[in-house]
N, CA, C and O atoms as CSV, one atom per row, in Angstrom:
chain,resi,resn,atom,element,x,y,z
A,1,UNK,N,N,4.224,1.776,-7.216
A,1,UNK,CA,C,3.690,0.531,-6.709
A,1,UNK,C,C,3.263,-0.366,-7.866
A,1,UNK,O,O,3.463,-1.565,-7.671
A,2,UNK,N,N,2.642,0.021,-9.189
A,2,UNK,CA,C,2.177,-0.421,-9.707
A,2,UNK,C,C,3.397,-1.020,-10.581
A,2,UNK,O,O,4.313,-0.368,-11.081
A,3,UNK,N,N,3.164,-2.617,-10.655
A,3,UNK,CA,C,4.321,-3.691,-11.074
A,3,UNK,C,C,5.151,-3.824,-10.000
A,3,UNK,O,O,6.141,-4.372,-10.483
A,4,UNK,N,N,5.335,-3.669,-8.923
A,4,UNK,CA,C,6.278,-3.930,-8.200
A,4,UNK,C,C,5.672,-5.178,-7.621
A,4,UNK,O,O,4.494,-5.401,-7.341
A,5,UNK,N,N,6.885,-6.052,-7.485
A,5,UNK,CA,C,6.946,-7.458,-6.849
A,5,UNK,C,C,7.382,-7.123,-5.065
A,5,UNK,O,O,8.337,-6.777,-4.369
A,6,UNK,N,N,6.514,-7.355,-5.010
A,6,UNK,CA,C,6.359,-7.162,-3.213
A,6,UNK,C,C,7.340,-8.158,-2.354
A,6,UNK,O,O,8.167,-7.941,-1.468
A,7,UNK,N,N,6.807,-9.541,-3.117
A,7,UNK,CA,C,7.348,-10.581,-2.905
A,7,UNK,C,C,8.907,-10.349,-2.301
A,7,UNK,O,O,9.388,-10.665,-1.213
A,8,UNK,N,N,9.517,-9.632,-3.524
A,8,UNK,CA,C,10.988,-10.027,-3.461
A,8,UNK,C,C,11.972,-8.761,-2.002
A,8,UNK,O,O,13.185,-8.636,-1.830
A,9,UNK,N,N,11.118,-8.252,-1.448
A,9,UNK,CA,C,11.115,-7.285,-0.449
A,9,UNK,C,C,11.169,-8.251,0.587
A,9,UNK,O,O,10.286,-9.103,0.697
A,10,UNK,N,N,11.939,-8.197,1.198
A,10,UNK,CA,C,11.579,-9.582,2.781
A,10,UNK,C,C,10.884,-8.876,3.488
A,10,UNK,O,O,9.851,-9.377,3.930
A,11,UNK,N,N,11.174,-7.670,3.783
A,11,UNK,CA,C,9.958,-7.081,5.054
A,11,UNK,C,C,8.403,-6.994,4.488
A,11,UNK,O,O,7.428,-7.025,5.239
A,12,UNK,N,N,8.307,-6.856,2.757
A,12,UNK,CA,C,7.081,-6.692,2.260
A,12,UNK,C,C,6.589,-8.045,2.540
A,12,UNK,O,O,5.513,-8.245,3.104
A,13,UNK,N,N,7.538,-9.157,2.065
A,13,UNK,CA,C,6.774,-10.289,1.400
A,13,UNK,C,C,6.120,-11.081,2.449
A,13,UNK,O,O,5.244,-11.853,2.060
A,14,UNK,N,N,6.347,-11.043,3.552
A,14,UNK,CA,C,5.387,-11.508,4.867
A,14,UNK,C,C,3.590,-10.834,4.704
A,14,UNK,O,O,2.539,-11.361,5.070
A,15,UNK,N,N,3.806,-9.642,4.087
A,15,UNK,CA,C,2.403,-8.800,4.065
A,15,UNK,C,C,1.858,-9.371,2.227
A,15,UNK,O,O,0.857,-8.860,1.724
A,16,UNK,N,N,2.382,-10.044,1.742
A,16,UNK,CA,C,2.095,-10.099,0.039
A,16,UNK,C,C,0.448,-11.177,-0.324
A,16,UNK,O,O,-0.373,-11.109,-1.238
A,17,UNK,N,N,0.520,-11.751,0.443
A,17,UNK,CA,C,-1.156,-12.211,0.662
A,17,UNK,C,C,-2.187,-11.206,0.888
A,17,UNK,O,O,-3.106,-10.936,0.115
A,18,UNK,N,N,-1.904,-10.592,2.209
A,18,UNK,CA,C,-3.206,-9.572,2.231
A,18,UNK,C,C,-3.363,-8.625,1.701
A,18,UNK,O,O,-4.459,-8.064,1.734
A,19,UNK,N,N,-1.730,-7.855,0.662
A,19,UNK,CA,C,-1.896,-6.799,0.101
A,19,UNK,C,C,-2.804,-7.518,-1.227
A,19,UNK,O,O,-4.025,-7.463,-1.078
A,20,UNK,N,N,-2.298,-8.179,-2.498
A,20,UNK,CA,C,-2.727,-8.850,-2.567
A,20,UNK,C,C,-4.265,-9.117,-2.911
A,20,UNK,O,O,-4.891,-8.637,-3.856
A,21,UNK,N,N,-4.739,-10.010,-1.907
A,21,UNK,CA,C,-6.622,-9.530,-1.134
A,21,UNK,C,C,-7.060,-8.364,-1.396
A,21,UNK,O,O,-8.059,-8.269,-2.109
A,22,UNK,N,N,-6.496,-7.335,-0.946
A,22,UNK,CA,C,-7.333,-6.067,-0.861
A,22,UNK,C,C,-6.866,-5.214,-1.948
A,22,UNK,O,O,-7.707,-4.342,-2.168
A,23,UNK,N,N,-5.630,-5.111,-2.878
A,23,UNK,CA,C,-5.414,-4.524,-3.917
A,23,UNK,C,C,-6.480,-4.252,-4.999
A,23,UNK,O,O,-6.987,-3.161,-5.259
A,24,UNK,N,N,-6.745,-5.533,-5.626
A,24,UNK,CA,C,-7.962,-4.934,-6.857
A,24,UNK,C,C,-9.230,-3.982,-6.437
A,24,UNK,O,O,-9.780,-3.277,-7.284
A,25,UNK,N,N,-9.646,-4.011,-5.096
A,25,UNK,CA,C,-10.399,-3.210,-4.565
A,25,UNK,C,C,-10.065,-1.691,-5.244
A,25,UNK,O,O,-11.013,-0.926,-5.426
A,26,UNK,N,N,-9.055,-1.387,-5.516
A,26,UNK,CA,C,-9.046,0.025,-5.628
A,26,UNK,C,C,-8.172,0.729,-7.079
A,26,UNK,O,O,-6.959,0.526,-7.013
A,27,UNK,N,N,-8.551,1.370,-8.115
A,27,UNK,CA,C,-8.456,1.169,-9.249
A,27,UNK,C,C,-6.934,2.479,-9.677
A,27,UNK,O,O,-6.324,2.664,-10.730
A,28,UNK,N,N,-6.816,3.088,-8.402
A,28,UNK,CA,C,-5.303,4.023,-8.874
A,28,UNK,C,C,-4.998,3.844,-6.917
A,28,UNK,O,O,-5.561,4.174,-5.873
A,29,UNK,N,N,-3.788,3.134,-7.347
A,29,UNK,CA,C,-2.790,3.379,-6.143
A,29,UNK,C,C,-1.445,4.036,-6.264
A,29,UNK,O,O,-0.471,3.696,-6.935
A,30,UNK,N,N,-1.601,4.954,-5.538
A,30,UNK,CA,C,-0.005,5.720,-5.711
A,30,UNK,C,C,0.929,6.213,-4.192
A,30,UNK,O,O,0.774,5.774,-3.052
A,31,UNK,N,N,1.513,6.841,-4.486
A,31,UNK,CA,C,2.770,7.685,-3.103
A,31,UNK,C,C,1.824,8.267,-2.774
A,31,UNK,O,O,1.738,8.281,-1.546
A,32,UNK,N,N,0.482,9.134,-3.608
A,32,UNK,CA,C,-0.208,9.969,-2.623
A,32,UNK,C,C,-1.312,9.055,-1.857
A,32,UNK,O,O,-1.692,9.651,-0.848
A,33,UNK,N,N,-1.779,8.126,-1.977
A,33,UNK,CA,C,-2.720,7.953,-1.501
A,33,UNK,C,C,-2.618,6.468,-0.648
A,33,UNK,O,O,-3.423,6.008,0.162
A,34,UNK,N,N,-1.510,5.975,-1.067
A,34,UNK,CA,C,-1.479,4.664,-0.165
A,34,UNK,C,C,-1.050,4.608,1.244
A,34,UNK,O,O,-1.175,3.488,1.738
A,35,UNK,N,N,-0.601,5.471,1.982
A,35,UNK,CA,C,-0.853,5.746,3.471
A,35,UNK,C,C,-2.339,4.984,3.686
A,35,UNK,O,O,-2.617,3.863,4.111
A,36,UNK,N,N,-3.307,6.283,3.119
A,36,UNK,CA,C,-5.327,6.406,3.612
A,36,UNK,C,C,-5.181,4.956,3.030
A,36,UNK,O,O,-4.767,4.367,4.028
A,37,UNK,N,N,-5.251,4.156,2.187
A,37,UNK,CA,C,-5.195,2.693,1.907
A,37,UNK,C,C,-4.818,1.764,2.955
A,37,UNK,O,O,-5.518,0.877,3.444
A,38,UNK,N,N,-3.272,2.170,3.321
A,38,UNK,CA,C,-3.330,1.331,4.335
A,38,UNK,C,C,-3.690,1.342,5.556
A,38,UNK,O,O,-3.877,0.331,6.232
A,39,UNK,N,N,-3.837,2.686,5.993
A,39,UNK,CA,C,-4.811,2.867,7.369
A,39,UNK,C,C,-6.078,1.741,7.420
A,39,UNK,O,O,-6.342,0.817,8.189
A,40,UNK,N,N,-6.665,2.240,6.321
A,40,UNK,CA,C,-8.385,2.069,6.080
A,40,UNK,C,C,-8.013,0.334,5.743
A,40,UNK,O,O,-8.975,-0.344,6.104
A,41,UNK,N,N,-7.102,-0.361,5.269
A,41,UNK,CA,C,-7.384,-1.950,5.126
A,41,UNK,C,C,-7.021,-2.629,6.640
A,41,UNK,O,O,-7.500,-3.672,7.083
A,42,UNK,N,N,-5.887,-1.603,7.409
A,42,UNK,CA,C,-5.362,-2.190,8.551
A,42,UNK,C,C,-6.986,-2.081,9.720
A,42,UNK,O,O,-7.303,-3.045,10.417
A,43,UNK,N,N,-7.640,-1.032,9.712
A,43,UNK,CA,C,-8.775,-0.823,10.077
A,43,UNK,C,C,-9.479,-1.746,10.472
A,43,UNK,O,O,-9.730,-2.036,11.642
A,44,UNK,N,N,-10.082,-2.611,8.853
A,44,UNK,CA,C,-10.630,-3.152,8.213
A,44,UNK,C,C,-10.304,-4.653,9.037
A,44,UNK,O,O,-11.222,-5.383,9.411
A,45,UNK,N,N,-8.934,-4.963,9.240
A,45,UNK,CA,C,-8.507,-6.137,9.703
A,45,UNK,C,C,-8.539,-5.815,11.568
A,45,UNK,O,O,-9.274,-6.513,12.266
A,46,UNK,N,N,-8.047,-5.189,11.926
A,46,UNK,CA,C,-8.609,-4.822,13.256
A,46,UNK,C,C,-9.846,-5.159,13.299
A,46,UNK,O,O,-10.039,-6.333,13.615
A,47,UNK,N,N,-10.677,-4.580,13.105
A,47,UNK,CA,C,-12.332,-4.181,13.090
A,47,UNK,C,C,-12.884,-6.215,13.013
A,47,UNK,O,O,-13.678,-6.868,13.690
A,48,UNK,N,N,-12.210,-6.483,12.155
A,48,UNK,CA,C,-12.558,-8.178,12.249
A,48,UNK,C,C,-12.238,-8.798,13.248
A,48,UNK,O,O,-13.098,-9.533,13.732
A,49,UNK,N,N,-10.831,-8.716,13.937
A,49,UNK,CA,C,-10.073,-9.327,14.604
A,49,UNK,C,C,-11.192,-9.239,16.078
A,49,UNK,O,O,-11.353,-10.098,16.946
A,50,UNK,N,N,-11.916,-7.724,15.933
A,50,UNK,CA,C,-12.385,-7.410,17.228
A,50,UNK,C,C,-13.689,-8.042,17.256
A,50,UNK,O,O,-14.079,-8.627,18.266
A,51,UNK,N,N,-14.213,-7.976,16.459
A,51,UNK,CA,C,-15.631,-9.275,15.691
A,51,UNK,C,C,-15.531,-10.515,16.013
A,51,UNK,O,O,-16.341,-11.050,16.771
A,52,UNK,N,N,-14.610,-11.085,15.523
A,52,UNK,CA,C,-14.358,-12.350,15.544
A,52,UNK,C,C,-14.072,-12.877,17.173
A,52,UNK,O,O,-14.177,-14.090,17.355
A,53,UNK,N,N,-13.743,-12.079,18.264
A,53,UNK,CA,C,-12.872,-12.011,19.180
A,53,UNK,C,C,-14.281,-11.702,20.222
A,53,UNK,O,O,-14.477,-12.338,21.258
A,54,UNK,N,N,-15.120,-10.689,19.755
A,54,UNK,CA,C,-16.811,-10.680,20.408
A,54,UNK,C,C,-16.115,-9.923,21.547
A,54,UNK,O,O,-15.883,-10.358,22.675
A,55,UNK,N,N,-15.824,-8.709,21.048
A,55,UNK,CA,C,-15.257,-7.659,21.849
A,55,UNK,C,C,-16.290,-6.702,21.291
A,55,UNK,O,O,-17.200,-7.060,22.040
A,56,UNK,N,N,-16.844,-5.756,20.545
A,56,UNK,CA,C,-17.430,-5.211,19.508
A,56,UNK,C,C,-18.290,-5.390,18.920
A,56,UNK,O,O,-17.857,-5.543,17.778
A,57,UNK,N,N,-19.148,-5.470,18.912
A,57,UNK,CA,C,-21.158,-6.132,17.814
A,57,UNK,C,C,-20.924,-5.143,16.777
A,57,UNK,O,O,-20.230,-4.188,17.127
A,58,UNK,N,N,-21.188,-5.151,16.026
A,58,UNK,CA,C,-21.541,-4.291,14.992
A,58,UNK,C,C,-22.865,-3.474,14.901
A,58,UNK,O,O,-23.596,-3.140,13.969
A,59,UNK,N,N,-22.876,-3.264,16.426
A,59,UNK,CA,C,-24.533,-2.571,16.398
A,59,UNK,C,C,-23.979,-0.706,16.939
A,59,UNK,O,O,-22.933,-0.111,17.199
A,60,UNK,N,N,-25.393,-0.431,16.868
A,60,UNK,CA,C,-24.841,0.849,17.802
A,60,UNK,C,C,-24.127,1.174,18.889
A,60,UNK,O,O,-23.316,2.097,18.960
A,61,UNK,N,N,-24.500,0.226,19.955
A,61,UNK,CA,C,-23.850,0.354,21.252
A,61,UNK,C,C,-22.125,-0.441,21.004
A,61,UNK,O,O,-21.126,-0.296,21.708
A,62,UNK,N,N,-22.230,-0.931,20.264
A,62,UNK,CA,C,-20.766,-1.716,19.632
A,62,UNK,C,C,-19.678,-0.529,19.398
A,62,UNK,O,O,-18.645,-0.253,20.007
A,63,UNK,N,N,-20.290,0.041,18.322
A,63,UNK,CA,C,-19.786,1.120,17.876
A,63,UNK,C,C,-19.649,2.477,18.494
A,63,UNK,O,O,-18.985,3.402,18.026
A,64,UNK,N,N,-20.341,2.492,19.582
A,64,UNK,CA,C,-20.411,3.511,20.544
A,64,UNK,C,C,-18.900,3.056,21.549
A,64,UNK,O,O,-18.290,3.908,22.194
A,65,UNK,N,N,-18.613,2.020,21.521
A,65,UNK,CA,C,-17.886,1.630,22.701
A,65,UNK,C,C,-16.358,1.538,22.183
A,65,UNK,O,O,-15.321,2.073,22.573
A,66,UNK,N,N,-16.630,0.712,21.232
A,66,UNK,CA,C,-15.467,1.326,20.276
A,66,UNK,C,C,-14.465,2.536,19.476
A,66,UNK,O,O,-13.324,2.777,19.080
A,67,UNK,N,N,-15.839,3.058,19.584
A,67,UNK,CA,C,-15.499,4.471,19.328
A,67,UNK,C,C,-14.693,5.442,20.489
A,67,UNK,O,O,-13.852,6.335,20.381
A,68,UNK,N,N,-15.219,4.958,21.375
A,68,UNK,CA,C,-14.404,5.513,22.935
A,68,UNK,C,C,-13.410,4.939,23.065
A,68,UNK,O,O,-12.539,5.616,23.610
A,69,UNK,N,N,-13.078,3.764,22.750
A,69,UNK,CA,C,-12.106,2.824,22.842
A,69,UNK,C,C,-11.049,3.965,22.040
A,69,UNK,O,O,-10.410,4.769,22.718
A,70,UNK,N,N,-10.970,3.947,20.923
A,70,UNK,CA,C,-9.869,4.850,19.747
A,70,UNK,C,C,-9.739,5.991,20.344
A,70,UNK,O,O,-8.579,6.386,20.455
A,71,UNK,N,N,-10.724,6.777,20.849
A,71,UNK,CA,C,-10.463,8.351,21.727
A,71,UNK,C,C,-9.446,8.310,22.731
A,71,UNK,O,O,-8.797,9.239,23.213
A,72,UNK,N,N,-9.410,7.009,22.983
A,72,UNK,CA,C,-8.135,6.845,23.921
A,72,UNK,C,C,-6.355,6.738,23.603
A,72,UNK,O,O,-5.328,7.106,24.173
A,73,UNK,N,N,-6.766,5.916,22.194
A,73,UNK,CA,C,-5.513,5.309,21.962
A,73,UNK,C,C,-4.168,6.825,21.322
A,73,UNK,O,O,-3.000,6.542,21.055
């Protein structure tokens, strides 16, 4: 991953902004570990989408409900 132009990937380069965003966050990216990376950023963008959307509080009972929510999926 490291030096690769994302950009020039057509299926990547739609995603090359948010990778991007959240890249410097994390100081060794490799084959082993960028799956848990992208789980945990796709998460991350869910988890907003559901915020922003006032589906979810970020309180306990938020997170309680949510949490049942994923037990399902």
């Amino acid at each position: 991953m490291a030096g690769a132009d994302i950009r020039k990937d057509e299926e990547l380069a739609k995603h090359a902004d948010w990778v991007e965003e959240f890249l410097p966050k994390y100081r060794d990216v490799n084959q082993d570990n960028i799956m848990e990376i992208l789980h945990k950023e796709i998460g991350d963008v869910f988890m907003e989408v559901l915020e922003d959307a006032g589906v979810y509080k970020r309180d306990e009972a938020g997170q309680a409900a949510f949490d049942r929510f994923l037990a399902v999926l």
